[in-house]
C-alpha positions in Angstrom: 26.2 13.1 -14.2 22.5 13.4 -14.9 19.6 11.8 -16.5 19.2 12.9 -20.7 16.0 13.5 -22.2 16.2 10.4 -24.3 17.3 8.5 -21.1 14.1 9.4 -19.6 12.3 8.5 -22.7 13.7 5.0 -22.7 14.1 4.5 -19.4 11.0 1.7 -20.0 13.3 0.3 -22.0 16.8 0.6 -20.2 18.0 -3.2 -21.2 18.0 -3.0 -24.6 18.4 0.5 -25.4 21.7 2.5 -26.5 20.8 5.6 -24.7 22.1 3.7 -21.5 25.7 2.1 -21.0 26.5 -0.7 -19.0 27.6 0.8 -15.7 23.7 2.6 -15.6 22.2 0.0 -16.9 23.5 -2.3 -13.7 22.3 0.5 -11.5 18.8 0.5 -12.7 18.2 -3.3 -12.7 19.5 -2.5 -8.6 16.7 -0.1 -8.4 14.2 -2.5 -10.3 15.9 -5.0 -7.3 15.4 -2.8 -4.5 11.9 -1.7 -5.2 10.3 -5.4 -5.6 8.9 -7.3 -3.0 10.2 -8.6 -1.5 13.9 -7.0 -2.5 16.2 -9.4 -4.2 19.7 -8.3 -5.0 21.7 -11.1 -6.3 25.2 -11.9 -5.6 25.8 -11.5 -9.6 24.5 -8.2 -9.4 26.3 -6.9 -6.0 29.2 -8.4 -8.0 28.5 -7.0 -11.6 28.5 -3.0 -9.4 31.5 -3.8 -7.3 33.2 -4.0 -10.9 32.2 -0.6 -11.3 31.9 1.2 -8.1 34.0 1.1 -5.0 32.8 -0.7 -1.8 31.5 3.1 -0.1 30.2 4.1 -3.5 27.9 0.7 -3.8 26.6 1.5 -0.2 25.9 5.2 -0.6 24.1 4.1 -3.8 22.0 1.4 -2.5 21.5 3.8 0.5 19.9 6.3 -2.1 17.6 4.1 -3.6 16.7 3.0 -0.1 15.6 6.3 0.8 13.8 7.2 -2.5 11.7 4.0 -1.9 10.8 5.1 1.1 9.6 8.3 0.3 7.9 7.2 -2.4 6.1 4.0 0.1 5.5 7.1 2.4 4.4 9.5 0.3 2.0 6.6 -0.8 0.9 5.7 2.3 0.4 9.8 3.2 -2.0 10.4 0.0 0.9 12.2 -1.5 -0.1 13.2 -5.1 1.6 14.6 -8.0 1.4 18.4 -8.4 2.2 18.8 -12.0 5.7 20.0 -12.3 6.3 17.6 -15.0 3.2 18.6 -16.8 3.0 15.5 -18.2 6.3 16.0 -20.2 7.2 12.3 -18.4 5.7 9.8 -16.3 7.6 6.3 -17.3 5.8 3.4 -16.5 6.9 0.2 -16.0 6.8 -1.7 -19.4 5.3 -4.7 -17.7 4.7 -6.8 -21.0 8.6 -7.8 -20.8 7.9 -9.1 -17.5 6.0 -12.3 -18.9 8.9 -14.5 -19.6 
């Protein structure tokens, strides 16, 4: 399984776009979860994922997005810079103007 073009593309957009199904879109709005601060997973989430994954698949997915947020915090924290392998092809932002209620 892997990420499409267009999923990249509208990944700013992952709640109401079609290029995402339910079962990604859940694990996306755990990664938005995961990466605030503080993190907040609700129980209506954990739930809405244990529909979906088994009890070992939830934790070695949560453990995942543990470890990318901490490479990305340390990688922060190190001076860490992009290199350009992307050459600007993508670099999704967080579309921050849904954020305001």
């Amino acid at each position: 399984m892997g990420i499409s073009e267009r999923q990249l593309a509208e990944i700013v957009r992952y709640k109401s776009s079609d290029a995402f199904d339910t079962t990604e879109r859940l694990v996306l709005d755990l990664a938005v979860a995961m990466s605030s601060t503080p993190a907040d997973v609700s129980e209506e989430l954990r739930e809405g994922l244990l529909a979906h994954f088994s009890k070992s698949e939830f934790m070695e997915l949560v453990s995942m997005i543990a470890w990318e947020n901490h490479r990305a915090r340390a990688n922060r924290a190190l001076g860490v810079r992009e290199v350009g392998f992307s050459d600007g092809a993508f670099c999704a932002l967080p579309d921050h103007a849904n954020d305001r209620g």
